[in-house]
C-alpha positions in Angstrom: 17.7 21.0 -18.0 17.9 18.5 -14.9 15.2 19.0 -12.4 15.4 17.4 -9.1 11.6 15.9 -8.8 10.1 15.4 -5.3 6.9 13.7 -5.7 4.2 13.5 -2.2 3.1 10.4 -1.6 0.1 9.2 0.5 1.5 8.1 4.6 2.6 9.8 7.4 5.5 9.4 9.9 3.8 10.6 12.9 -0.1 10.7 14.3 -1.4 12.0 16.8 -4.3 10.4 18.9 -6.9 12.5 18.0 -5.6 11.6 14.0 -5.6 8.4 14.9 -8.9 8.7 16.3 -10.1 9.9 13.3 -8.8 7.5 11.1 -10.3 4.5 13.9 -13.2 5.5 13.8 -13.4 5.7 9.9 -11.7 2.4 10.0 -14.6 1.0 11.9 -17.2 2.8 10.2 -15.8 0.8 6.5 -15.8 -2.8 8.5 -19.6 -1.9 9.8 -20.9 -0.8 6.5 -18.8 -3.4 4.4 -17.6 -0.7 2.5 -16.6 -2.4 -1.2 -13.4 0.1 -1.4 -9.7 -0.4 0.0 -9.1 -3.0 2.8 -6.0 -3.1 4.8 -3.1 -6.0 4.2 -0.1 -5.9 6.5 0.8 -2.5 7.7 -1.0 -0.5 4.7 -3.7 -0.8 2.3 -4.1 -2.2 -0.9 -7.3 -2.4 -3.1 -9.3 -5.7 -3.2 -11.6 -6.2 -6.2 -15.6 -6.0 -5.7 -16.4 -6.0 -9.2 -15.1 -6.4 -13.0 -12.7 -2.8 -13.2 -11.6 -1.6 -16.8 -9.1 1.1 -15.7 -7.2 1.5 -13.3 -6.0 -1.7 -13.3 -2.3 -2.0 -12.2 -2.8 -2.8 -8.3 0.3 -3.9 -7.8 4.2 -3.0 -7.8 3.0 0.8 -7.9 0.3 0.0 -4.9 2.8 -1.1 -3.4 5.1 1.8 -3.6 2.9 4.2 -3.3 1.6 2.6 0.2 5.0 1.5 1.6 6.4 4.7 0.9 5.2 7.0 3.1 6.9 10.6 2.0 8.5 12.2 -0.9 10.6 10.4 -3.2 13.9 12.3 -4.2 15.6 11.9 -7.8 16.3 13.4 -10.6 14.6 13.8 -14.0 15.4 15.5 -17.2 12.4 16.5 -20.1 14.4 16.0 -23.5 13.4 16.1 -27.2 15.7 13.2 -28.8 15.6 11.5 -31.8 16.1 8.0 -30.0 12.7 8.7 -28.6 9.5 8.5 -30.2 8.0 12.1 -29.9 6.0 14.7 -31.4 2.5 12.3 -30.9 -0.6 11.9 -29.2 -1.3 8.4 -29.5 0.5 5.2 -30.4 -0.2 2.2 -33.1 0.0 -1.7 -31.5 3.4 -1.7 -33.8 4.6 1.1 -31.7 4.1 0.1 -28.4 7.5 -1.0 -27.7 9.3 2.3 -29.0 11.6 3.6 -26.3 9.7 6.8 -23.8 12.6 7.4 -21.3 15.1 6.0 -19.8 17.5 5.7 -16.5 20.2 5.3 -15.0 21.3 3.9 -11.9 25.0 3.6 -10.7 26.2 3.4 -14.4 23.6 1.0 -15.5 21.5 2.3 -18.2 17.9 1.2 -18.5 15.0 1.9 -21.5 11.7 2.4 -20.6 9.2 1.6 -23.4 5.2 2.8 -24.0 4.1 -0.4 -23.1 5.6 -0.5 -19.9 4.7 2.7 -18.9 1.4 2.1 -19.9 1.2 -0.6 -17.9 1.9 1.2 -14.7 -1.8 2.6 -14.8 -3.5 0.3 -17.2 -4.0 -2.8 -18.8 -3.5 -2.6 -22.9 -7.1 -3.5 -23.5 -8.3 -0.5 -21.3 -5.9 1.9 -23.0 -6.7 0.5 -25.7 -9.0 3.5 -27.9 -12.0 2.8 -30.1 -10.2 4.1 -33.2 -7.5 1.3 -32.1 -4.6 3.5 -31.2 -2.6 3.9 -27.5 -2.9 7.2 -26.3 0.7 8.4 -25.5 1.6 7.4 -21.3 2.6 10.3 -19.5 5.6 11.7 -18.2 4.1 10.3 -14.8 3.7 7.2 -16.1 7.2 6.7 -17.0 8.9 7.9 -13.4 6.1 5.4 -12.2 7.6 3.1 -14.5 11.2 3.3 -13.8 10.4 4.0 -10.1 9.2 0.4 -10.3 12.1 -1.1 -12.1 14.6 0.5 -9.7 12.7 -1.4 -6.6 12.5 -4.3 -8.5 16.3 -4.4 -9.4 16.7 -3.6 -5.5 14.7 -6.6 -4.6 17.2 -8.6 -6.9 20.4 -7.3 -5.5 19.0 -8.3 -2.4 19.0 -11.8 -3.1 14.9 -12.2 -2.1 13.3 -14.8 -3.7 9.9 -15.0 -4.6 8.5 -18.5 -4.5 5.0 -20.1 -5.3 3.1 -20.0 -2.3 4.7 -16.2 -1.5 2.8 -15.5 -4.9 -0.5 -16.7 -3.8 -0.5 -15.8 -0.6 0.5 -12.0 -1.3 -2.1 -12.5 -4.1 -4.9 -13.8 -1.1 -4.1 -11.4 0.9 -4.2 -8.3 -0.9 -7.0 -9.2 -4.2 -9.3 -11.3 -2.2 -8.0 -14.5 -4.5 -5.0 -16.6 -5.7 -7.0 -17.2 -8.8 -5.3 -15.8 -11.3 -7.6 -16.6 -14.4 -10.4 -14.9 -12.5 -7.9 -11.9 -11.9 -7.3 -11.5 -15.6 -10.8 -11.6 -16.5 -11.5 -9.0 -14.3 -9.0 -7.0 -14.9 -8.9 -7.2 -19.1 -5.3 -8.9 -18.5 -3.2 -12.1 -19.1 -2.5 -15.0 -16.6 1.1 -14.2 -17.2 0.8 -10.3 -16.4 -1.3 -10.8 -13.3 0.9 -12.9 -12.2 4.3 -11.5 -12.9 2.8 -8.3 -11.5 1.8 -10.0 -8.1 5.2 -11.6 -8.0 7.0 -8.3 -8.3 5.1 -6.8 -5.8 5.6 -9.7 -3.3 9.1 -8.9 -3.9 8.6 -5.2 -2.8 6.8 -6.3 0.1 9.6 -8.5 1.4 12.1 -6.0 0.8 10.2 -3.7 2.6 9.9 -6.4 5.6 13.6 -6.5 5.3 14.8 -2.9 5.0 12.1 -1.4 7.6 11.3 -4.6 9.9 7.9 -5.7 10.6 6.9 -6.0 14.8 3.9 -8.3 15.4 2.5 -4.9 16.2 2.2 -3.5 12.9 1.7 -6.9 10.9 -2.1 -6.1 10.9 -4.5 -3.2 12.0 -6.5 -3.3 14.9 -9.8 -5.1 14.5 -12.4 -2.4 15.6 -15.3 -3.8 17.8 -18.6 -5.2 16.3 -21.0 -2.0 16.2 -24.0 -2.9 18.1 -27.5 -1.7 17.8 -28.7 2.3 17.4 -29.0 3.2 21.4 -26.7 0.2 22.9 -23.3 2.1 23.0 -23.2 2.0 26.6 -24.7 -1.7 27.1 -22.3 -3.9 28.9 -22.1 -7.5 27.1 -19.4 -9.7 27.3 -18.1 -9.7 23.8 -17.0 -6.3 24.4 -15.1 -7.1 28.0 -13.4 -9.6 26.4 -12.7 -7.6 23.2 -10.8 -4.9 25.6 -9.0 -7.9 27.4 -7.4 -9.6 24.5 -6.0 -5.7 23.7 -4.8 -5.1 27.3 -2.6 -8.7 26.8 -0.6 -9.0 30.2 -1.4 -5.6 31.2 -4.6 -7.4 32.6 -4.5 -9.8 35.5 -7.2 -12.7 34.4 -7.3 -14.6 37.3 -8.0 -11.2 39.5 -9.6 -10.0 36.7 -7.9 -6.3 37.3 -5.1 -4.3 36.0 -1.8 -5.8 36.7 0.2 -3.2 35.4 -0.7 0.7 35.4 2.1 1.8 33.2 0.5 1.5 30.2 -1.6 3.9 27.6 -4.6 1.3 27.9 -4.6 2.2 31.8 -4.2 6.0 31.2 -7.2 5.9 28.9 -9.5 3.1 30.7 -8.4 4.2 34.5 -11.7 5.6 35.4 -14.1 3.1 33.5 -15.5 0.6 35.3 -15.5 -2.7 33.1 -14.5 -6.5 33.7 -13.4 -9.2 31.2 -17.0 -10.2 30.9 -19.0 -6.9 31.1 -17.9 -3.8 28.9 -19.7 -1.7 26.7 -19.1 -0.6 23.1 -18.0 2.8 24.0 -15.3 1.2 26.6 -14.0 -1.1 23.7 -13.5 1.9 21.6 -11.3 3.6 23.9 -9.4 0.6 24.0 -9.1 0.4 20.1 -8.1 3.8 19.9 -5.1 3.0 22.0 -4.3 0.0 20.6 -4.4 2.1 16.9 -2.1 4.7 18.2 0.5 2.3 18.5 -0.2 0.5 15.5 0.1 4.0 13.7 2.8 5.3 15.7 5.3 2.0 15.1 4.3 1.9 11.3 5.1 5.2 11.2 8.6 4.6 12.1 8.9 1.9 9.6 7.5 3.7 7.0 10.2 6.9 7.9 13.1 4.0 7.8 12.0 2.6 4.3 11.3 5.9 2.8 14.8 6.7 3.7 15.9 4.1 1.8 14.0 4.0 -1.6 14.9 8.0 -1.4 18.3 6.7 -1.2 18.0 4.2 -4.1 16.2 7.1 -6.1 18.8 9.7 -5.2 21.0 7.6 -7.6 18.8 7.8 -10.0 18.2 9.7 -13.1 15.7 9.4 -15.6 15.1 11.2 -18.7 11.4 11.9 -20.3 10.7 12.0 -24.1 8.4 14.9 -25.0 5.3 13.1 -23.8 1.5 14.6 -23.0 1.2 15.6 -19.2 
């Protein structure tokens, strides 16, 4: 029986400033401790590696769609015992690993989806990989995961993006730390080969998401959060943090005067009644400032995130993909 599948994902079109606040503030508290887990790229996050992982390992395509897509994704799924699909097990022999696990179909095209790709959505074969040498079965979530995947990377396709060399390493740099790909696959119990073709897909997502939602200077990085100084010094005026607040305030700040030149702004409505100067601010005035200057960056990657979710929903609203009888 056809099901119509909406499945949360992690964003948010809309934030208000004391969300945002609470999302600075933890954002500064990871850049003060060094905190080993995710660090931003572009307008979302995406996990760098601190050490050797064994599962999860695919940080890739389905990072990037679960990050870019902030929402629910619509389309349609049908559960179905079918003798084309392997069914009725647990686990999976090496030989098996390409037996068909679902497929879809998009606009007339039909599509297979096999255990080892859907495995590969959440792991790398030598993690799934059990001590008595068998695959344990994917999950029906691995296989929407799967064909999710496959339906943006066609869309980057029909979109005529190409993906060249240096776009590979620097998507690679910017999101894993490293364009060394040997390095990658030992630490993530992978090929050269699958590292890469994995980073090259998702570099493909990433411009397809530049091109479908736009990407304003304001949202092509997160707000840097001021340096944290010393237990006691919040309120110490120095001059890093004056001219931390007047690099944020751009031409709303009159250098030569060294005063506001505009008063229209959420910077003034914030800062109006402190007293700083571009060489004397304290820490506590430069977070004011960065909370303003993270609204916005929420707020306008908010609305692209709304525009591209509208348009993977509309990708998977043409969508349907049918499930073997698989393990939950």
């Amino acid at each position: 029986m056809a099901q119509h599948a909406r499945v949360p994902m992690d964003g948010e079109s809309y934030e208000s400033r004391s969300a945002a606040r609470g999302r600075a503030n933890g954002a500064a508290r990871d850049r003060a401790r060094g905190s080993d887990g995710y660090e931003p790229y572009g307008s979302y996050g995406a996990p760098r590696p601190e050490r050797k992982r064994v599962v999860p390992v695919w940080v890739f395509v389905l990072v990037a769609l679960v990050c870019l897509v902030g929402g629910g994704l619509i389309g349609r799924f049908v559960l179905t015992p079918t003798y084309d699909y392997v069914s009725g097990k647990t686990t999976l022999t090496e030989q098996e690993l390409d037996s068909i696990v679902g497929t879809y179909e998009v606009n007339g095209a039909y599509h297979e989806i096999t255990a080892r790709q859907a495995i590969e959505t959440t792991l790398s074969l030598d993690a799934a990989l059990q001590e008595d040498g068998t695959y344990a079965m994917p999950s029906a979530d691995s296989v929407l995961a799967a064909a999710r995947n496959q339906i943006l990377n066609d869309a980057v396709a029909q979109a005529g993006i190409e993906v060249t060399d240096e776009d590979i390493d620097a998507y690679a740099q910017s999101t894993l730390g490293t364009s060394d790909y040997a390095t990658l696959a030992q630490q993530y119990g992978m090929t050269e080969d699958q590292v890469r073709a994995m980073v090259k897909e998702s570099a493909g997502v990433q411009k397809l998401y530049q091109q479908m939602a736009g990407e304003s200077d304001v949202t092509a990085n997160a707000p840097a959060a001021p340096a944290v100084p010393a237990e006691g010094q919040e309120d110490a005026p120095t001059a890093e943090y004056g001219a931390y607040i007047v690099g944020l305030l751009g031409d709303n700040w009159d250098s030569s005067a060294d005063t506001w030149s505009n008063t229209e702004n959420p910077y003034y409505t914030a800062l109006s009644d402190e007293v700083f100067s571009s060489d004397s601010a304290s820490y506590n005035q430069a977070m004011e400032a960065y909370y303003v200057a993270y609204q916005a960056y929420a707020d306008q990657a908010g609305e692209q995130t709304s525009s591209w979710t509208d348009y993977v929903n509309g990708l998977m609203a043409n969508a349907t993909i049918t499930i073997g009888e698989l393990v939950s």
